[in-house]
N, C-alpha and C positions, 0 to 999 in steps of 0.2 A: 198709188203705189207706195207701199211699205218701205220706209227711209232703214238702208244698213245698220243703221244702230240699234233699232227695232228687231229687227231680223235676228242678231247679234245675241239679244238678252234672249230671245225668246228661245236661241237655238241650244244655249248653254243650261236654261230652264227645265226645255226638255228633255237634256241629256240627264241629269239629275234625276228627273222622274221617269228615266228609262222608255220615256214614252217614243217608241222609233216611227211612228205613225206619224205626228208630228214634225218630229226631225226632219222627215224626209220630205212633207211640206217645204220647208223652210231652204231645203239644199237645192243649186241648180243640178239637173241631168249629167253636169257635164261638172261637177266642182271637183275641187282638187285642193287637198289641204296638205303641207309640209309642214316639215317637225325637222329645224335645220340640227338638234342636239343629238339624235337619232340616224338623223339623214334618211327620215321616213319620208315617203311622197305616197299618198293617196287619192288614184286618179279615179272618179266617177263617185254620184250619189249612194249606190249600193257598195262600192267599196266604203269609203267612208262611213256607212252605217255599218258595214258591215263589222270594221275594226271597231265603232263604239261598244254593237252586241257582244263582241269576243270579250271583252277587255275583262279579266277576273275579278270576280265579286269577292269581299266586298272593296269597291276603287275608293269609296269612303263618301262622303258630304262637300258638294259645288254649288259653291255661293260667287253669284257675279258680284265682287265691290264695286266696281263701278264702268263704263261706258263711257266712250267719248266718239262721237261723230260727226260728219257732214255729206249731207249727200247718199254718195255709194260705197261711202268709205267708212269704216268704224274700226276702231280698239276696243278691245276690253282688258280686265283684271281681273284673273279668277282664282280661287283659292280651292284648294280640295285637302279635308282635312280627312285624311287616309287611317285606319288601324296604327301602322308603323311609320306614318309621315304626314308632314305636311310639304304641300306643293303648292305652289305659284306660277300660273301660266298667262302669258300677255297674249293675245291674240288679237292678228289684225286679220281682218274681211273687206271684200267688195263686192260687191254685189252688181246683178245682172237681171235683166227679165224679170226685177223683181224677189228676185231669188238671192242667196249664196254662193256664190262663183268659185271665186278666188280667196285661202285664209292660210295663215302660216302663225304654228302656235311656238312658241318659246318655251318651255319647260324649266322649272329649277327645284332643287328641296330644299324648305328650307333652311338656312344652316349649314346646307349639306358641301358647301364649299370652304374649304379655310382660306385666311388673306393671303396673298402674297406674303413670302418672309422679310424683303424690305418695307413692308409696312407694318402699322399699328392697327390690331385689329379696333373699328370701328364703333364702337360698345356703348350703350351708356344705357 
């Protein structure tokens, strides 16, 4: 059986090369992915692909930097370098049957927040 962190690269790889055939290998029947920035919840494999197909071209270039897991469980760190943005999304997954189950992505641009005004912006 395929350790989640595995799953994980593979599934963000696919997304990348649009390849949904794939993807939906990798996803359980029954997965469900949340976007708490959004308040997006997507329940089922074919929802889930479904929102990848829609998403307007071009979304830009997804590079997984890095992976960390154990088990059923993994993070990632992914970067998507967009026409008008760059994005960074953390994404955690569990896995099930081998599969994709359970993932909740975190969203940011980057840049796209200023500091608090009683701080210093962080810079260097």
């Amino acid at each position: 059986m395929m350790r989640a962190a595995k799953l994980v690269r593979q599934l963000y790889e696919a997304y990348q090369a649009r390849d949904w055939e794939a993807s939906a290998a990798l996803l359980h029947g029954e997965a469900v992915v949340e976007m708490p920035a959004t308040a997006e919840r997507l329940v089922g494999r074919e929802n889930v692909l479904e929102f990848q197909r829609r998403y307007p071209e071009p979304w830009g270039d997804l590079s997984v930097l890095r992976i960390i897991g154990e088990g059923d469980t993994a993070a990632a760190e992914i970067e998507i370098v967009a026409p008008e943005d760059t994005f960074r999304m953390a994404a955690i997954w569990r896995s099930a049957d081998g599969l994709l189950r359970d993932g909740v992505e975190y969203w940011v641009t980057v840049g796209g927040d200023e500091p608090p005004p009683t701080r210093e912006p962080a810079r260097s």
